[in-house]
Every structure is written in C-alpha cells, then in structure tokens.
TORKOL-4160 file (C-alpha; in steps of 0.2 Angstrom, whole numbers, padded with zeros to 4 digits, m for minus):
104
<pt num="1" X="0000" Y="0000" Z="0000"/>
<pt num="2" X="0007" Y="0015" Z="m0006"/>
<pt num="3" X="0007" Y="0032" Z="0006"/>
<pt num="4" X="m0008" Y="0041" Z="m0003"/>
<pt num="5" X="m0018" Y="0024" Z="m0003"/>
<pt num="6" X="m0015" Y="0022" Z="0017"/>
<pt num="7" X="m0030" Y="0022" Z="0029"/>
<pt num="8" X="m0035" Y="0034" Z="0040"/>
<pt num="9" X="m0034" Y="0035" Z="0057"/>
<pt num="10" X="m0049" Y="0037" Z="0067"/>
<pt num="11" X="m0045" Y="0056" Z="0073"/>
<pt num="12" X="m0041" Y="0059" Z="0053"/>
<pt num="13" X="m0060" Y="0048" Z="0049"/>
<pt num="14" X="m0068" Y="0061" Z="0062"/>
<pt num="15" X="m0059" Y="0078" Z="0056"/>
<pt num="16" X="m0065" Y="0072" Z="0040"/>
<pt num="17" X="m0085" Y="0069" Z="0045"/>
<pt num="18" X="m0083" Y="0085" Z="0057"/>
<pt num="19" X="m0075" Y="0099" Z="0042"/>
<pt num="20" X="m0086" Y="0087" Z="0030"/>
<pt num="21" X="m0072" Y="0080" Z="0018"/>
<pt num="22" X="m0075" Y="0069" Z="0006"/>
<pt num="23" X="m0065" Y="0055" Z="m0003"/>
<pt num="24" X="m0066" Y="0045" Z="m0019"/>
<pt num="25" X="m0052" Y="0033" Z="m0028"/>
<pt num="26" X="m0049" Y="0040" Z="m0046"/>
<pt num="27" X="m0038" Y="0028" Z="m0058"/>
<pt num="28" X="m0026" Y="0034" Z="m0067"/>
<pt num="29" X="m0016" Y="0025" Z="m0080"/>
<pt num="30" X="0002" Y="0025" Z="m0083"/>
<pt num="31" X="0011" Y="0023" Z="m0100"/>
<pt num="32" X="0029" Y="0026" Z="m0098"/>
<pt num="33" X="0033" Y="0044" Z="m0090"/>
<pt num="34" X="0016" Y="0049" Z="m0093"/>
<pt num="35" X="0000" Y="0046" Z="m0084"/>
<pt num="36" X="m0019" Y="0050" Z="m0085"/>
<pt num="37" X="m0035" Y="0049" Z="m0079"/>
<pt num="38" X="m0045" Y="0042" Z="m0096"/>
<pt num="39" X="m0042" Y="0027" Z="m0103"/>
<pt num="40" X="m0042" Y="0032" Z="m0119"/>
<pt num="41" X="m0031" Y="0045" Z="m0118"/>
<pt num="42" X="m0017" Y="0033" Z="m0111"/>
<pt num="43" X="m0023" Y="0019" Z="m0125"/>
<pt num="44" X="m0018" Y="0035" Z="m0138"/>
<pt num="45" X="m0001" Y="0037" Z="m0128"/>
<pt num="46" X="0003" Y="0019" Z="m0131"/>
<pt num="47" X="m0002" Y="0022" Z="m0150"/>
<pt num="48" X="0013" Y="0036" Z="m0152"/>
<pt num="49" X="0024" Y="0026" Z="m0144"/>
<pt num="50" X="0024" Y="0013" Z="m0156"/>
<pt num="51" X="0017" Y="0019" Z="m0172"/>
<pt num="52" X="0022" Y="0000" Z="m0178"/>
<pt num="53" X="0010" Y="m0005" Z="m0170"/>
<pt num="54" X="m0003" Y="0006" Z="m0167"/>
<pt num="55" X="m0013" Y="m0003" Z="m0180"/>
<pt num="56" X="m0012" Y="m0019" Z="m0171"/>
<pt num="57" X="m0019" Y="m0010" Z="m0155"/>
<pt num="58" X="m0035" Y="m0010" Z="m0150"/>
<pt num="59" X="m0047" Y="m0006" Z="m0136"/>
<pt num="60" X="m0045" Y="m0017" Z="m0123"/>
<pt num="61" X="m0062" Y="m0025" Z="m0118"/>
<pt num="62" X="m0059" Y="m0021" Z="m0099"/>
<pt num="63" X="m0049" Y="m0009" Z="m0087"/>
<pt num="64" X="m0050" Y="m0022" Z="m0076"/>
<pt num="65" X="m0037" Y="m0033" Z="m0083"/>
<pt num="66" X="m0021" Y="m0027" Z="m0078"/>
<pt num="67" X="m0014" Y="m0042" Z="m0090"/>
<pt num="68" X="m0023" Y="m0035" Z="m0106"/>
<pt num="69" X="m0019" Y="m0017" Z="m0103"/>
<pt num="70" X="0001" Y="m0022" Z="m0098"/>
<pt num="71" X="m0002" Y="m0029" Z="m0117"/>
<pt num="72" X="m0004" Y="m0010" Z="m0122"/>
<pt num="73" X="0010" Y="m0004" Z="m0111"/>
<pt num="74" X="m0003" Y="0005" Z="m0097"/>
<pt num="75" X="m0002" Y="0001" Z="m0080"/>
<pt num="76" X="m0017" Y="0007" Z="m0071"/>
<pt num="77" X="m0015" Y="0015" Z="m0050"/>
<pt num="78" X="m0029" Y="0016" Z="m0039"/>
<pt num="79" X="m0026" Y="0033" Z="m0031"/>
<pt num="80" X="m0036" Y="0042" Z="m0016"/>
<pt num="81" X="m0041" Y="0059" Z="m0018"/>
<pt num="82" X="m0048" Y="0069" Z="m0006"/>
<pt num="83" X="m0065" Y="0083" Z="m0009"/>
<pt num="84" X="m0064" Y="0099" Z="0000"/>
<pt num="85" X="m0075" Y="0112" Z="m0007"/>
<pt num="86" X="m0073" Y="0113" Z="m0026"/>
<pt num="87" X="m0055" Y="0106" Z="m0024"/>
<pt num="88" X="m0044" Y="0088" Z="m0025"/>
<pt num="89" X="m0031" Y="0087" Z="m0014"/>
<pt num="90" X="m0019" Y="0072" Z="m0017"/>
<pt num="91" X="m0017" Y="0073" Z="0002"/>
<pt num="92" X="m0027" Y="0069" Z="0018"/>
<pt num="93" X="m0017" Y="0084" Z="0026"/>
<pt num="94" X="m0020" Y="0097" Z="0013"/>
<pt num="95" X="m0038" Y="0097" Z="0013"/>
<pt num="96" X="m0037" Y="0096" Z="0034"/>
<pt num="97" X="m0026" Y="0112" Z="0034"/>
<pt num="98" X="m0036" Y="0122" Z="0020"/>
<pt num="99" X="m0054" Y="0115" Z="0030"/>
<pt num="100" X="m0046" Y="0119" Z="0048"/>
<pt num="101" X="m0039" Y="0136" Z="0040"/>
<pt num="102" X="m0058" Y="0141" Z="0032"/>
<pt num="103" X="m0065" Y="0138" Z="0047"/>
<pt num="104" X="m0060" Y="0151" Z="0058"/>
C-alpha cells in the first residue's frame, strides 16, 4: 500500500466527517513517463509510442485486466483523492489544513 492509498486514522476519519471532507479513488493509468486519468487518452499514448504497432492496438475490452492493458504498455493505479469544497487534494493533510484554516 502506497502512502496516498494508506487508511485513515480514526481522529483523521472524524476531522474528515466534522469539516465534511469527502474521498473518492480516481484511476489513473500509466504509459511510460506519462500518466492520465482516461483510458483512452493513455490507450492514444501507447499508439505514439509505437506507431508500428498502433494498427495492431485495439481497445482493450476491460480496465479491469491489468494483464490486457500491460499488453498496451498501461499500468493502471488506484489513487485516493480527497474533496474539500470545489477542490482535490492528493493529500489527507492538505484538505485538513485548508478545512481547519476556512473555518476560523
């Protein structure tokens, strides 16, 4: 488990529920140095970087399948991110800070 995917604590789960932060798990999918949060747009990096090939590829049938989407050169990361307001903080601390800072 990497540090952004860690669990909570139980203070961190009840600042959370008290300033009313939110969190959801976004994917986001790798192909070499580059990452993004479609599918698609990754399947097109994958296309450019083999323009050999990029008649050969085509969609996989599942995002689900980390062995079919390593066939494209795409890994795929479940990462946390955290809801405060209108904004996504990458971590737990960020939106506790700007939440505990708004509040006074």
């Amino acid at each position: 488990m990497t540090p952004n995917q860690s669990a909570e604590t139980r203070t961190e789960r009840e600042d959370m529920e008290k300033y009313g932060i939110g969190k959801v798990v976004e994917d986001h999918f790798y192909v070499g140095d580059f990452h993004y949060t479609r599918l698609s747009d990754a399947l097109a990096q994958s296309r450019r970087c083999d323009p050999r090939a990029a008649d050969a590829i085509e969609s996989p049938s599942s995002a689900e399948d980390p062995d079919e989407l390593a066939r494209f050169g795409i890994e795929r990361r479940h990462l946390n991110r955290y809801l405060y307001g209108n904004f996504r903080y990458t971590k737990l601390q960020d939106a506790l800070a700007q939440a505990k800072g708004s509040a006074r």
